[in-house]
Every structure is written in C-alpha cells, then in structure tokens.
FIMIKOL-735445 format. One record per residue (C-alpha): residue in one letter; x, y, z; residue number from 1. Coordinates in steps of 0.2 Angstrom, whole numbers. Layout:
REM FIMIKOL-735445
aa / u / v / w / i
A / X / Y / Z / NUM
...
//
This chain:
REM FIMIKOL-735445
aa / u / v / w / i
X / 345 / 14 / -24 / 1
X / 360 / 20 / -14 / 2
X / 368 / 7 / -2 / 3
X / 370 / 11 / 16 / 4
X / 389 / 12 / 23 / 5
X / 385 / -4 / 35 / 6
X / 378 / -14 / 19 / 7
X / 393 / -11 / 9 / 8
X / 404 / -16 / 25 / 9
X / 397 / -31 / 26 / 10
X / 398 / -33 / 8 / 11
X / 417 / -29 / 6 / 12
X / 421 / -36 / 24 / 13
X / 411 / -45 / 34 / 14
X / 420 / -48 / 47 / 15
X / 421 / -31 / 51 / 16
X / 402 / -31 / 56 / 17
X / 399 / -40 / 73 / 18
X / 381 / -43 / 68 / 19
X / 384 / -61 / 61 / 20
X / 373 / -69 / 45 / 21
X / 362 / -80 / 49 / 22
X / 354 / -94 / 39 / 23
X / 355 / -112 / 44 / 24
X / 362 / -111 / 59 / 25
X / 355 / -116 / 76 / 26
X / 367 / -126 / 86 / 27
X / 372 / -115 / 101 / 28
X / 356 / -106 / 101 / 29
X / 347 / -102 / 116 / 30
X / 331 / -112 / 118 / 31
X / 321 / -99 / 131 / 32
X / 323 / -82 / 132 / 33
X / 325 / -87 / 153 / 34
X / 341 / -75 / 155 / 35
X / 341 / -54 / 155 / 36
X / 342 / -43 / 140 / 37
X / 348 / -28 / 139 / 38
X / 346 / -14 / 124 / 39
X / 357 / -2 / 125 / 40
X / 358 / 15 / 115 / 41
X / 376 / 23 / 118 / 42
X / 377 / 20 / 135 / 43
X / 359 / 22 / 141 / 44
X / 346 / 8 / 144 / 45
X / 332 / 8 / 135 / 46
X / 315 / 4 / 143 / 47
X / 299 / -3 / 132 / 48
X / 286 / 10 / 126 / 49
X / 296 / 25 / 133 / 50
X / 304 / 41 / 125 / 51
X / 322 / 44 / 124 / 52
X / 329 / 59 / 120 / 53
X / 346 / 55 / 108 / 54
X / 357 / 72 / 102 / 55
X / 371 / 61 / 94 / 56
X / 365 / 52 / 76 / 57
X / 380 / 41 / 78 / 58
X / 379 / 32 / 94 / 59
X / 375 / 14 / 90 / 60
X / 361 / 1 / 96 / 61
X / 369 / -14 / 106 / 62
X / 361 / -26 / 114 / 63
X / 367 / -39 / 129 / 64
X / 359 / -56 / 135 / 65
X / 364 / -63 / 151 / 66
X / 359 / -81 / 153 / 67
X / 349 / -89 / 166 / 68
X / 356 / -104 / 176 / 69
X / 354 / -118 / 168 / 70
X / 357 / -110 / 148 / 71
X / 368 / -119 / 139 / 72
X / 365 / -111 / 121 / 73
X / 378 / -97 / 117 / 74
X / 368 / -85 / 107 / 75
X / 352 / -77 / 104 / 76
X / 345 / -70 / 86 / 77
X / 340 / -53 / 85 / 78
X / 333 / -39 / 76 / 79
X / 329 / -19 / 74 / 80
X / 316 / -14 / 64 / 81
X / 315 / 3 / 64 / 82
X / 304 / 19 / 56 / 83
X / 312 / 37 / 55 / 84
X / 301 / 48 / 52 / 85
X / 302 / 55 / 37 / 86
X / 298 / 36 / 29 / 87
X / 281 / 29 / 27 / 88
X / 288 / 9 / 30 / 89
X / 299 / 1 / 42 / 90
X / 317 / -4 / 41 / 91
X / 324 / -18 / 44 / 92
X / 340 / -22 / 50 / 93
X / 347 / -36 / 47 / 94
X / 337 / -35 / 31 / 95
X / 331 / -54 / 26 / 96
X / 337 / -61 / 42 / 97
X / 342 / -62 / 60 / 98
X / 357 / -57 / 67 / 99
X / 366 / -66 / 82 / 100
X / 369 / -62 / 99 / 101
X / 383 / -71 / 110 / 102
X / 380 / -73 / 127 / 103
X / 387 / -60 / 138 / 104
X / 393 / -49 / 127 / 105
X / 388 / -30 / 124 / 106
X / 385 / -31 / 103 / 107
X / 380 / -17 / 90 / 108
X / 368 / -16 / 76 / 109
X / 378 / -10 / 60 / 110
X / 367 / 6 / 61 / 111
X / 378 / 20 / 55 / 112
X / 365 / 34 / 62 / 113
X / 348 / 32 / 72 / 114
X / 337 / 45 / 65 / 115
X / 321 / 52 / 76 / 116
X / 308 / 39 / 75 / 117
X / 297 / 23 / 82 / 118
X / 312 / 8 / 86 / 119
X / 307 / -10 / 90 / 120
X / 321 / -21 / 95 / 121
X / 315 / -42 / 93 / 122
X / 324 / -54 / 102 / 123
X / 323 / -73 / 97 / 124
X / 326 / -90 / 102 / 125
X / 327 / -107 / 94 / 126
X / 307 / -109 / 96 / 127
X / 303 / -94 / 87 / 128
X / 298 / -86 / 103 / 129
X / 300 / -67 / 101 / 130
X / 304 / -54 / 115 / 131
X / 303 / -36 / 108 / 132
X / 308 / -20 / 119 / 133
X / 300 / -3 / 109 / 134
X / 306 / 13 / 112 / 135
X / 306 / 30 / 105 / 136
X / 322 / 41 / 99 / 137
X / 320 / 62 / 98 / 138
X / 334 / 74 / 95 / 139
X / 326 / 86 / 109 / 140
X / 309 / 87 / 121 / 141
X / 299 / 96 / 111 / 142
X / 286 / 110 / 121 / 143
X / 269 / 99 / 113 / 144
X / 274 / 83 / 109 / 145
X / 264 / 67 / 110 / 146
X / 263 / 60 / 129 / 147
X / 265 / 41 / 120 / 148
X / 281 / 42 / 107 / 149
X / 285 / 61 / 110 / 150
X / 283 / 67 / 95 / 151
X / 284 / 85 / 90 / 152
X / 264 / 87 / 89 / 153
X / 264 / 107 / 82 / 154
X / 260 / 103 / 64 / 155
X / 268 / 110 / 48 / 156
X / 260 / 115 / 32 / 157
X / 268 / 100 / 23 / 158
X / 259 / 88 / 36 / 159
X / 244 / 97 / 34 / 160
X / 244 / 99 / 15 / 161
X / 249 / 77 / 15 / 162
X / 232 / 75 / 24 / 163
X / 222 / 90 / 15 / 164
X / 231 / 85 / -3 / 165
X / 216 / 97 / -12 / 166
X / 213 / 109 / -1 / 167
X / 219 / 128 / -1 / 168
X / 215 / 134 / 16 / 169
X / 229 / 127 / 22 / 170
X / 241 / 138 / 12 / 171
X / 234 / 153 / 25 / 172
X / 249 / 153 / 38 / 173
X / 233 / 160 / 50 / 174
X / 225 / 143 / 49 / 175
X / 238 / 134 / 51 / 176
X / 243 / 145 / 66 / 177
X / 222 / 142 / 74 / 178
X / 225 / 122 / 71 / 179
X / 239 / 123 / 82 / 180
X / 235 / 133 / 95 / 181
X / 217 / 123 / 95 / 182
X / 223 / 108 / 98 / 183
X / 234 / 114 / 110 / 184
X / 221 / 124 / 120 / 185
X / 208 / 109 / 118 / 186
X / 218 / 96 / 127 / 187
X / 225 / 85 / 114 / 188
X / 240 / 75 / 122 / 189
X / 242 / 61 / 106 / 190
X / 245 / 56 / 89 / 191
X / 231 / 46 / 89 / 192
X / 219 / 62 / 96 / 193
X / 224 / 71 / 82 / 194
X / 221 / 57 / 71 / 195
X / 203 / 55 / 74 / 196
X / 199 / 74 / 73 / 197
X / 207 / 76 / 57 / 198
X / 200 / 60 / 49 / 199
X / 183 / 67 / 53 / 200
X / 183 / 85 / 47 / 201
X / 191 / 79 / 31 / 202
X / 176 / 68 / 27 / 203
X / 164 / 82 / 36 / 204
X / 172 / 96 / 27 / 205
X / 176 / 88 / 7 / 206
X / 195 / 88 / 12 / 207
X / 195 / 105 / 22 / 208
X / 187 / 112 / 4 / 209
X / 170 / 120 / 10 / 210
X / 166 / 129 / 27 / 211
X / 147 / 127 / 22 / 212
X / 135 / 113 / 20 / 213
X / 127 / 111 / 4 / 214
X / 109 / 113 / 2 / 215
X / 106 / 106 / -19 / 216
X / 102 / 88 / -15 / 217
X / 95 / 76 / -29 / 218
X / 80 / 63 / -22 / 219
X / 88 / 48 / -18 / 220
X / 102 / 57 / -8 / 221
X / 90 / 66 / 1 / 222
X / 78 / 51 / 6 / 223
X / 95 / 43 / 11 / 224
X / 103 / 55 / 22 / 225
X / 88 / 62 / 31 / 226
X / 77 / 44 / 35 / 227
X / 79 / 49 / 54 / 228
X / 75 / 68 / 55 / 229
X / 56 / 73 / 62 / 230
X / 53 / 85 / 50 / 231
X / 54 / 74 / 34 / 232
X / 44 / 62 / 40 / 233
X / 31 / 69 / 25 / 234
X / 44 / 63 / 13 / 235
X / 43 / 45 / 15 / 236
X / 25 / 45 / 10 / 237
X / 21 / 39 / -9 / 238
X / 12 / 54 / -14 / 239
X / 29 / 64 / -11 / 240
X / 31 / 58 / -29 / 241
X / 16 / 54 / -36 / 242
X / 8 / 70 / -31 / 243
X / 26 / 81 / -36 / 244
X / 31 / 86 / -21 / 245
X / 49 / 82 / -19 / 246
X / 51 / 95 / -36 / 247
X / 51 / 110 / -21 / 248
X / 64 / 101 / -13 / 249
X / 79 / 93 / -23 / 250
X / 89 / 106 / -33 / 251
X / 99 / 95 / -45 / 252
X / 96 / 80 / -57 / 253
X / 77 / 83 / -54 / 254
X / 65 / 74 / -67 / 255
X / 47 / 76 / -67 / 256
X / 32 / 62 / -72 / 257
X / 22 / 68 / -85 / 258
X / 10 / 59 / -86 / 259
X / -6 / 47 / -72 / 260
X / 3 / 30 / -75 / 261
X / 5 / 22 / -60 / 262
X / 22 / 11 / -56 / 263
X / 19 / -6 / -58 / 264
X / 29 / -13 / -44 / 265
X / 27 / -32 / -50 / 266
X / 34 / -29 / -66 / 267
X / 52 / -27 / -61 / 268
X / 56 / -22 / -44 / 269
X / 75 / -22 / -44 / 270
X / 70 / -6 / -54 / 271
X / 64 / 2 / -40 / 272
X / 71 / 8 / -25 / 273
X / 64 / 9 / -6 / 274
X / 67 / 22 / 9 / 275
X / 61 / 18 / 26 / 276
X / 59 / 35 / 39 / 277
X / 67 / 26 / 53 / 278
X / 55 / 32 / 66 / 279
X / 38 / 29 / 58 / 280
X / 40 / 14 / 46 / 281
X / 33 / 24 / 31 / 282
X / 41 / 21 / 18 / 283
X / 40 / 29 / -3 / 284
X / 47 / 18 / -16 / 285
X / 55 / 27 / -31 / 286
X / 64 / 23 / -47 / 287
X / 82 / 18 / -47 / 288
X / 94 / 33 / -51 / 289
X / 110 / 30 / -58 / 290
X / 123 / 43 / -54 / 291
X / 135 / 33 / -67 / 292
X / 124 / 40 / -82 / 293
X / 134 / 52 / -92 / 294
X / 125 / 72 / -87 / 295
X / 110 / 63 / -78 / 296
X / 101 / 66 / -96 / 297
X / 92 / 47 / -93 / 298
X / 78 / 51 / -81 / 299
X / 76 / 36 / -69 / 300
X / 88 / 23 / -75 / 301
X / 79 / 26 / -91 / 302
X / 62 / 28 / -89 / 303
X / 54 / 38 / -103 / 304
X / 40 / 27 / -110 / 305
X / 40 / 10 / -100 / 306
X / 25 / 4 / -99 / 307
X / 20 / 6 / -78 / 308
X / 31 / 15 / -75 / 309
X / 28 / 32 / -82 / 310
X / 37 / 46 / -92 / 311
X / 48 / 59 / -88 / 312
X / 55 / 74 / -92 / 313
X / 72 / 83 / -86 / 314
X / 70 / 99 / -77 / 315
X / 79 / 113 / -78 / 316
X / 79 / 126 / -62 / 317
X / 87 / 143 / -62 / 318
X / 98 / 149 / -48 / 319
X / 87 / 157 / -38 / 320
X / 76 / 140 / -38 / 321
X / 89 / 129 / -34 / 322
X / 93 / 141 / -17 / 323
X / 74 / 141 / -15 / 324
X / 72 / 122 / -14 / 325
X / 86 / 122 / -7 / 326
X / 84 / 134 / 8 / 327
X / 66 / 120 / 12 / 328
X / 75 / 105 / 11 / 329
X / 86 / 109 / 24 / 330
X / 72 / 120 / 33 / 331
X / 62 / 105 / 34 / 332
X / 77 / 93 / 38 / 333
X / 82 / 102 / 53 / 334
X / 66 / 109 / 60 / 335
X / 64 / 105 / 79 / 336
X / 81 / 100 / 80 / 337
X / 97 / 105 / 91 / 338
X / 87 / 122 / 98 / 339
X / 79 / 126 / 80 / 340
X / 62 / 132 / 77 / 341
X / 47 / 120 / 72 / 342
X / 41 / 133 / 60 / 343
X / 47 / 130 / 42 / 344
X / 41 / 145 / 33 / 345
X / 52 / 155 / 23 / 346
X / 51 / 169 / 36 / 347
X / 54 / 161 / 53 / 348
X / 63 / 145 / 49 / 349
X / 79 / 140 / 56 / 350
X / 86 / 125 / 47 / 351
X / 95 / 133 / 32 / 352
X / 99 / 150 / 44 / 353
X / 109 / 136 / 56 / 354
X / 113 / 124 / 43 / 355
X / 131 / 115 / 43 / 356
X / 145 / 126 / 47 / 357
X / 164 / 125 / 50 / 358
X / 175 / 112 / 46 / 359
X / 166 / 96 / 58 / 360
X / 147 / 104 / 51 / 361
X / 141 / 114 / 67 / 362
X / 121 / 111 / 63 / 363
X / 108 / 118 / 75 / 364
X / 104 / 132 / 86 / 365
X / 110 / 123 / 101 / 366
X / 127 / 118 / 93 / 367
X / 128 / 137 / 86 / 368
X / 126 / 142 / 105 / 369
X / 136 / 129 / 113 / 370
X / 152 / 135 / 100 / 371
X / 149 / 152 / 104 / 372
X / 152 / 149 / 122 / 373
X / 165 / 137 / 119 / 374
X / 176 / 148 / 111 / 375
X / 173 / 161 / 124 / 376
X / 178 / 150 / 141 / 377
X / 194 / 138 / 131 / 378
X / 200 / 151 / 121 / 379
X / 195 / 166 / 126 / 380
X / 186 / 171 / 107 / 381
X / 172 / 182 / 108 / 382
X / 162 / 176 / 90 / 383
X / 143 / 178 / 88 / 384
X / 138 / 162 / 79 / 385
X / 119 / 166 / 85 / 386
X / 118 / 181 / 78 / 387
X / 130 / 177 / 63 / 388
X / 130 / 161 / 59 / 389
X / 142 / 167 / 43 / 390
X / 157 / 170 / 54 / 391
X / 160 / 151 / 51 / 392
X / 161 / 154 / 34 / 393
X / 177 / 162 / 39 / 394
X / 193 / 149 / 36 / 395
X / 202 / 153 / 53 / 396
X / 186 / 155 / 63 / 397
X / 179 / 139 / 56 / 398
X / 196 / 129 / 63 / 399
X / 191 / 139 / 82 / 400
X / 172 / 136 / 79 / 401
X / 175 / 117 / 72 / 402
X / 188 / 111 / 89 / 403
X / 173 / 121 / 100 / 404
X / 161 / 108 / 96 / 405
X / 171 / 92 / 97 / 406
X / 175 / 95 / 115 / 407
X / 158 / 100 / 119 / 408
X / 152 / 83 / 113 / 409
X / 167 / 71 / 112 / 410
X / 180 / 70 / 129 / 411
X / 199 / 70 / 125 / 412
X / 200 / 53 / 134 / 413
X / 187 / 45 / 121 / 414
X / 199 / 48 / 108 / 415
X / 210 / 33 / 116 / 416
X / 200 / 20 / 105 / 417
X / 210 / 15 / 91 / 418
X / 193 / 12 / 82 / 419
X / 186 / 26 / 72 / 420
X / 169 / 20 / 70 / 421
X / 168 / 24 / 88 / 422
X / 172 / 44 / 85 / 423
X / 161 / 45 / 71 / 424
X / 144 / 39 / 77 / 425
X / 149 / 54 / 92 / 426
X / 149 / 64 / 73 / 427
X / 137 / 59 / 66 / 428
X / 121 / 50 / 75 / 429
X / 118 / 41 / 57 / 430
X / 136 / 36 / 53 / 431
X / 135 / 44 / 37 / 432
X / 153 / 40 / 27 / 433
X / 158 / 29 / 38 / 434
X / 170 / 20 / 26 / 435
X / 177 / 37 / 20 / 436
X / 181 / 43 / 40 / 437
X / 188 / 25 / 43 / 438
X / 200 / 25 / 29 / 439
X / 204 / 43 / 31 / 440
X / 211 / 40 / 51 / 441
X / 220 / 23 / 45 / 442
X / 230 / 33 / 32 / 443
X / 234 / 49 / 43 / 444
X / 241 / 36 / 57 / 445
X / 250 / 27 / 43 / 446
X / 258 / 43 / 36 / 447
X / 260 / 55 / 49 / 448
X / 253 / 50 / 66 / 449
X / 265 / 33 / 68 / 450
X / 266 / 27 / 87 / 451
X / 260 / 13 / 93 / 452
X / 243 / 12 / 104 / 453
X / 240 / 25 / 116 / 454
//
C-alpha cells in the first residue's frame, strides 16, 4: 500500500503537520460545542448538505471555532471522513483518531488533494458530542447531475456494466445512449431515483439478460407465483394432480403418477407441500420438490414406490410441447387481466400474446397500451406494442418501453423513500423477489449511487 504525502510528513515530521495526534489528551478541551464553526475549503464556506463546485485538487480543508462567552477550553477534536468517488469505503483522516482544533485559529486537514466526492467534517467535544457539517465537492456543474450531491447522473458503460456484471446488452452504445436519455426525459433528478429503477429491472429482467418472460414453469413455482391470479383459480383444486391436469401446464421437471394410490397425508406431512389461491381459500396439497437434486431425475423428493404416496415417472416433452404448455400456462395466468381477453383458447387468448416484455416485464393488454402512448407523449416514440407486442424484444426499445411503464404507475416523487420494499410492491402486486430487489438497490447505492438521503 503506497503511503499518502501527508502520512509520510507526519511520519518524518510531525511538526510540520498542524493537525495534532491526539490520544490522551483532554485538558483544554472544549466541553460544549456552544461557540461557531467554520469549515472552510480554500477560502469558501462550506454549508451542510450543499454542492460545491471545487476546479483546484490542492486547495486544503480548514476548519475554525470561535468560542462562545464563557469557554474556557482551548481546543476542539475534529475529523474528515471522506469518499471520492472512484472508492467503494470512506477515508478517514486523521486515520485512528481525532485531530485538534485551537480556538480561534483557521487550521488545515493534511489533505494533499480533495478529489470529487461525498465530504463529512465531525467536530467534537470532551462529552463526545459530535457536530458534523456534510457537503459535496465537484470539479464542474455537470448538465444532469443529481439535485442532492450533484453528481454527474449521465451513466457510463463501466457503471452500467458494475451493476449489470452478466449482461451483454449493455455493450450496445444504442442502449446505453436510450438509458440516458430515458431517465432524462422521465424526470429523474436523484441518485436514489436511479437506484430504485435499476434495482428492479435487474431482478425483473435476470440482470438486464432477457427482454422476455419465460413461459416453462415447473409445479411448485407455478402454484407459488400465480396464488393470486383469477384465472388459475382451477389450479388449486386437488384433482389438478390427482386427475393430471397440471402435465398441460408445466414444461419442465414434470413427473407423472402412475398409478390410483391416493396420498396418505397422515403418514408424513412435512413430505408434502400446501398452496392456498389467495382469493378463494382452495387450496391442492402436492409432494415436496427439491430443486437441489442433481438433474431433477428423483420425482417428488423421491417418490417412486412409498407406500400412500404413489409412483412416478419422469416425463419428457418435446419443443413444441413445452411452448404448448407453456403458451396455457400463461394464457390461463393472465386471462381477464390488465385489458386481456377471458377467452383462453389457443386462438383468441391474450395472456402468452401480452406476456412480460421489456426490461421491468410490461404484462397485460392495458400496460401494452398505456407504453405505447407513453412513449408517444414523453418521448415522442412512435411503437405499436398492440399490434407488436415483439418490438420489446428489441434491446433499445425495451429500455424506452421498460421507463414508459414506470412512470405511468410509479411518480418520480415516490422514489424519495429510501425503502425498496416500498417501489417493489408498485412492481409487483405479490412482491415476488423481494429480498433479491432489496439487496440489489443496497449494493447500487453502495457502489455507485453514494449521497446521502434525498
């Protein structure tokens, strides 16, 4: 690790740093912070929670307390932690300790340079009472930057390849060119805007990997993920599995009961598993799956000859099937839903034809509609989604198509909340993935999006 110019000073001559060590010290010290302070970069004021533009890296940070009548101590302690931003933790400075402050005096942090980034000056006294006076430093005013720290919102490749590490789309100089423009169109004025809509289409789009939903679902996922839809209220019958039905529906790890046994619910229920529709109470009870078994060639955790519980056979669809039972899944799923037809027949259904689209999932007639017109008024794009729905297929129309629907259902000014949870139950109704969304806006404000609350 290299060692900063002001480290080895102080190492080499410590006197020529004004900063002070402190460790035991404390006679002197100011009780209250009663007086004024002053934090000082160069020769401009800084004011808490405000930008400042700074051209020259060598100015210093100095700070001044005046003492109130009646303070007697003659110092204060004090401290910069700071974050450039091309480093993913604070800096400290001092690094193990505080530095000291005489009264009346105009002193300097031994800060060789002040790179662009997030500054927090802490001021103590005796009691361990902190004062802290944040503030912002930028080498210019950028033409979109962030109305709380003033960063330079217009996103690189780099920053968009940090947060999308797996994906490809990003390496299309057309997409990133539509992100930026979106969010400038769309109103975005924050880090913490852009935070929450990137930390939902990654979970919604498999890391800005797929355009598409996909439409090969295996039992239990399906029972899970569509509990609260109208149009699988069917499925949480129990003679969806005793009588075969779900083998029309799932399209992957599918195993069929060969024989009349019934399931002997008494002998071990942990065995089994329960799914509730959420608006009738029905509910089908199945055997447990465990997606841990190596190839999914162990049908039902193992149930082959167990006495109650049946036996089972793997089954193997071709790929004509698997888009077959595929295309009713999400026929049925969707049916009656955001403007879509009742009708779940091959011919006139309208669940798989407006399935999930776009990098946040646009699903629904309605939502098709309401994107299509969206991108006509904010952005003046003239796309058909109605009448092809496949244009969202499209990488660069999927970014247009994908910011069209969040501000249609989501206002700028609810993206203030520094919860996620909040954002994602505006995404999705269930809060499917919540955890992955949650984790996925803590690490883009963590890594890229850095200023403090909006």
């Amino acid at each position: 690790m290299s060692t900063f110019k002001y480290q080895w000073d102080l190492i080499h001559d410590p006197q020529s740093v004004l900063f002070a060590w402190l460790e035991d010290e404390s006679e002197g010290e100011i009780k209250k912070l009663k007086g004024t302070y002053t934090v000082y970069v160069g020769d401009n004021i800084m004011t808490d929670k405000k930008v400042f533009i700074n051209t020259i890296k060598t100015k210093k940070i100095y700070v001044k307390y005046e003492p109130a009548v009646g303070d007697t101590g003659k110092y204060i302690n004090a401290k910069v932690v700071y974050r450039p931003v091309w480093s993913k933790t604070d800096i400290s400075w001092p690094v193990t300790t505080w530095g000291k402050i005489d009264v009346n005096t105009k002193t300097y942090f031994g800060l060789d340079s002040l790179p662009e980034g997030r500054y927090m000056v802490l001021l103590k006294n005796r009691d361990d009472n902190v004062d802290t006076v944040n503030f912002y430093l930028r080498p210019k005013k950028y033409d979109f930057a962030c109305s709380v720290c003033g960063r330079n919102l217009v996103l690189t490749g780099d920053e968009l390849k940090q947060i999308f590490p797996n994906s490809e789309k990003i390496n299309n100089p057309d997409v990133i060119n539509a992100f930026n423009n979106a969010f400038r169109k769309s109103g975005f004025k924050t880090c913490n805007h852009f935070a929450h809509f990137l930390a939902q289409i990654k979970t919604e789009s498999a890391g800005l990997t797929t355009t598409t939903e996909g439409s090969s679902y295996y039992l239990h996922r399906m029972l899970e993920v569509f509990r609260g839809n109208n149009g699988t209220k069917f499925w949480y019958n129990q003679s969806f599995l005793d009588d075969k039905k779900y083998l029309r529906f799932t399209a992957i790890r599918i195993y069929e009961k060969m024989d009349s046994a019934k399931f002997d619910y008494s002998v071990d229920s942990t065995d089994f598993e329960t799914f509730t529709h959420k608006s009738t109470g029905s509910s089908i009870i199945v055997p447990k799956d465990y997606p841990s078994h190596s190839g999914h060639t162990t049908a039902f955790n193992g149930y082959k000859l167990t006495k109650g519980k049946g036996y089972y056979k793997a089954v193997t669809l071709s790929f004509q099937q698997k888009e077959d039972n595929g295309n009713r899944l999400l026929n049925a799923a969707y049916s009656g839903m955001n403007g879509n037809s009742s009708d779940t027949t091959m011919a006139n259904a309208e669940g798989y034809k407006y399935r999930g689209r776009g990098f946040v999932q646009v699903t629904g007639k309605t939502n098709y509609l309401n994107a299509q017109n969206t991108c006509s008024s904010k952005f003046q794009l003239n796309y058909d989604f109605v009448n092809n729905p496949d244009l969202m297929k499209n990488d660069t129309i999927a970014v247009w198509a994908s910011f069209a629907w969040f501000i249609k259902n989501i206002q700028i000014s609810d993206l203030d909340t520094e919860n996620p949870d909040v954002i994602t139950y505006k995404v999705n109704a269930a809060g499917l993935e919540k955890e992955s969304r949650r984790n996925n806006y803590n690490a883009i404000r963590q890594s890229i999006f850095k200023c403090n609350k909006p």
